[in-house]
N, C-alpha and C positions, 0 to 999 in steps of 0.2 A: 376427576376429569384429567385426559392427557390431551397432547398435543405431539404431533410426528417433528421430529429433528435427526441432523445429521449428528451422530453419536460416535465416541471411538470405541473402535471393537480391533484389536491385533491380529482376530484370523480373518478380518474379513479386508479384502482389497486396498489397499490404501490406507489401514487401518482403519477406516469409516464403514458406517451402514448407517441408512435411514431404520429408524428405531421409536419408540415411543417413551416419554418422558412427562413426568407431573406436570401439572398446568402453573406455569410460575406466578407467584403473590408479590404483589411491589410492595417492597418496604418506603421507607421515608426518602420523601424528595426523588420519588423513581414513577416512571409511567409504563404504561402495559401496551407493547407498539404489536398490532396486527402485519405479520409480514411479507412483504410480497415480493424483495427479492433481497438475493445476500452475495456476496462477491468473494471468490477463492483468493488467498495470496499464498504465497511462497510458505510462508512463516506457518498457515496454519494444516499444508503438510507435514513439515519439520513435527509440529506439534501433537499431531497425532500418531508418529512412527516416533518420539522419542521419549514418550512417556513426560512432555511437561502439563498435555491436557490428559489424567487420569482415565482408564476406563470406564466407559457407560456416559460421561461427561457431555454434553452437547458441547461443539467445537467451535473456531469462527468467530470473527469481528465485527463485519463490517455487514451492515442492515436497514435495508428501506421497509417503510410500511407507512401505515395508521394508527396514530394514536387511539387506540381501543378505551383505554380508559384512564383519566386526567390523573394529574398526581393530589394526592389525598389533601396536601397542604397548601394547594392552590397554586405551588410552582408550576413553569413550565407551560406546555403549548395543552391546549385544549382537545378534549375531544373530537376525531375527525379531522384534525392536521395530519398532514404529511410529512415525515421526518427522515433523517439518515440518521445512522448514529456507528460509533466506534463503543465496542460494548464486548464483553467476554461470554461468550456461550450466544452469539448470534444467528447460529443456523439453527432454526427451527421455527413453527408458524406463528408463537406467540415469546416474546421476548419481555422480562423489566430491565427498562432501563433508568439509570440515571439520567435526571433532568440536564446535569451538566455534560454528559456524555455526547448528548446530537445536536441536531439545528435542524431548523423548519426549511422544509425541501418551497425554493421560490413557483410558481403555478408553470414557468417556462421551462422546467427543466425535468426532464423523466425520470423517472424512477432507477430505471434500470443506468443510465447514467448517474445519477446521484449515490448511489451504492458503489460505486467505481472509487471514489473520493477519501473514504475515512483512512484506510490504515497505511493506502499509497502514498495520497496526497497530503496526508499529516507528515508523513514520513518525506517527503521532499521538501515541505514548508519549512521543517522545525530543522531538517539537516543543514538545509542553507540558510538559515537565520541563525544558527548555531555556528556556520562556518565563515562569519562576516562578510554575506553576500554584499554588493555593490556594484556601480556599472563603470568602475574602473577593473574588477574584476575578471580573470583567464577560469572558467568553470569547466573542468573535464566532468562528465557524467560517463558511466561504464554501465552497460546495459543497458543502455540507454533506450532499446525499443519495449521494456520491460513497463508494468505500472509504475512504480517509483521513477524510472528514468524517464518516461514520457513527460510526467507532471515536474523533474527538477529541470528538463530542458524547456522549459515551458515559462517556467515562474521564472528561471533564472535570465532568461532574452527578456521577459517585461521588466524586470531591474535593470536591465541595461548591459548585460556581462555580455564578454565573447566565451560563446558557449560550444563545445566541443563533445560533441556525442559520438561515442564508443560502443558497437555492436560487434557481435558474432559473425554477420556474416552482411553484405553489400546487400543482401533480401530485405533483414530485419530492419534496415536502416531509412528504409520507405517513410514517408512522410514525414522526414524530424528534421528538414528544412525548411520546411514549410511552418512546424511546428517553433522555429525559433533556432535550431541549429546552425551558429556558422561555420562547423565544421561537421561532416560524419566521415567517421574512418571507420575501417574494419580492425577491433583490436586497436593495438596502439602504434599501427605502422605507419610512417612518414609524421608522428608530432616528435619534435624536438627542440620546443620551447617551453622553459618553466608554464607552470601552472599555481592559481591562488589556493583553486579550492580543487578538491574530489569530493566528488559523490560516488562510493563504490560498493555497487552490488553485486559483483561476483567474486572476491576473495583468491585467493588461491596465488599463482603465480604473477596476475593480471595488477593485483593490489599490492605488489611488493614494486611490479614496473611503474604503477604510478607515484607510488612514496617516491620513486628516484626519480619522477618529472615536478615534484611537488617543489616552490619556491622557500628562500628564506620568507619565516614567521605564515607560510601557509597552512591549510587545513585539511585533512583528508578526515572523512567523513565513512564511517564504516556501517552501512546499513544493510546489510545484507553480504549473502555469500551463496551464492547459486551454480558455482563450479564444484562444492564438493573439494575442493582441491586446496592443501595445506599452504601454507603461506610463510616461506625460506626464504629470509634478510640473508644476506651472505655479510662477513666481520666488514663492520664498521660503518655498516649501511644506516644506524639509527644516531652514527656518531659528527658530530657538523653542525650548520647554523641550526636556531634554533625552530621547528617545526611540530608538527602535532598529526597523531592519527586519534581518534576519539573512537571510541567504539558507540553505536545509535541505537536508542528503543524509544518507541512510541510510549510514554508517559504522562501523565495526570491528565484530568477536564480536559476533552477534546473540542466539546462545543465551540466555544471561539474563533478558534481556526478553521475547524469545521463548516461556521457559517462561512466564514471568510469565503472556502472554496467553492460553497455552492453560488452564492453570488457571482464569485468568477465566472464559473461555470455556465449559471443560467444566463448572463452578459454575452457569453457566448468568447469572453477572455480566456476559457483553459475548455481547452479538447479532454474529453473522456473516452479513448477510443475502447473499443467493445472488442476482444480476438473473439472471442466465444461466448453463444449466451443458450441457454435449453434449460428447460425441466433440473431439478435437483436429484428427481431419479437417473439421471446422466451423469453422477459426481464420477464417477471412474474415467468414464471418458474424458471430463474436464480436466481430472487431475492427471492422468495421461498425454493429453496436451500441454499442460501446462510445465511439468517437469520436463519435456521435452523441449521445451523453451519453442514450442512452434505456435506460441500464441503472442502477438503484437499487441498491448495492453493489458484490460482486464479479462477475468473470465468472471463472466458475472450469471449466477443460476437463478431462476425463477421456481418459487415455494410454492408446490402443487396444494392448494385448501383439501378437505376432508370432502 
């Protein structure tokens, strides 16, 4: 038996094609999730144009469905639950996962937003938990109309921080006052006062100006790099009070936090906004859009059954 998935292939588009793959067997403490939708990031471009997900490999994190079939040893959510989950090889219609990997999707919250959640929303929870959020805190987010940036402007205003979102362009910057921003600038023109924390997803020249807005004992926070574009300290820029850039990946057991954000979510406390959502025979177009940075959120695709 197979099952269709997004696979990497080098000659083809994007390095992806929809392809067919064995029907996966769950091993210990894993469940078999029927899936119904799965959600593009950044990261798992990169991954397939840079040789870290091998050829023929099913790609992709981040995945909504149904539990298809329970975990063997009675972990985990039951047959017929609805679940998210952060999982490697997620694009395709049948997935094993790890018990500890997802969290059970609440009855209020859709699917296609729940899928929005795992590799963004992990990644702005665990960046500003790691960069000692607080609501005495100055929080610059870069990219801020992006998925990771929506969700650290989001959590970082219900902690209480003065939250400063940084976009591309006064378009992209659309709803992220509403979202908790008390500032959106284009770029970093007109701040010129220290900052605690960064959250920085675009690299390049943009994450060298904000190390130089960064405070004594602040955190810059390195999650991504979406300009393509190298990143030149000029002498003595790393040299002074004492400061930290940390570089960020989404690691171990997501469940936990995971639940966390669906909760949020389903409360109706964090926004999942949607740029784009169609068919998974549409992956080009997505990731067209999405490299093009003209998508405000997630791009989330819907897993066409047999």
């Amino acid at each position: 038996m197979s099952v269709r998935a997004l696979v990497v292939d080098p000659s083809a588009p994007w390095a992806v094609r929809l392809g067919e793959v064995p029907e996966p067997v769950a091993g210990p403490g894993q469940v078999l999730v029927d899936v119904s939708h799965v959600s593009l990031n950044y990261g798992d471009l990169n991954d397939a144009r840079s040789g870290r997900v091998p050829e023929g490999a099913v790609l992709g994190s981040d995945a909504a469905g149904v539990v298809a079939v329970a975990a063997a040893d009675g972990s985990g959510p039951a047959a017929g639950a609805r679940v998210v989950a952060m999982t490697p090889g997620a694009f395709a219609q049948r997935v094993a996962v790890d018990v500890a990997a997802l969290a059970v999707v609440p009855g209020t919250l859709d699917p296609a937003r729940a899928v929005g959640l795992p590799v963004a929303g992990i990644a702005a929870l665990r960046s500003l938990r790691a960069a000692g959020l607080g609501p005495d805190k100055r929080v610059l987010v870069t990219g801020a109309s992006g998925g990771v940036g929506r969700f650290a402007v989001q959590l970082a205003a219900r902690a209480g921080a003065h939250v400063i979102a940084s976009v591309g362009s006064a378009a992209r910057g659309a709803g992220l006052a509403e979202a908790g921003a008390d500032e959106v600038l284009v770029g970093l023109d007109g701040l010129d006062r220290p900052v605690d924390i960064v959250i920085d997803s675009v690299g390049g020249p943009q994450l060298v100006a904000a190390w130089n807005l960064l405070a004594p004992r602040g955190s810059l926070q390195s999650v991504g790099w979406t300009s393509g574009e190298p990143a030149v300290f000029p002498p003595y820029a790393t040299v002074g009070p004492a400061k930290s850039l940390t570089s960020f990946v989404n690691e171990g057991a997501a469940g936990a936090d995971l639940t966390e954000l669906t909760e949020l979510a389903a409360q109706g406390a964090l926004g999942v906004e949607i740029g784009w959502q169609g068919s998974w025979e549409r992956f080009t177009e997505a990731a067209e859009e999405l490299r093009g940075r003209r998508i405000r959120g997630k791009a989330v695709l819907e897993v066409a059954r047999a």
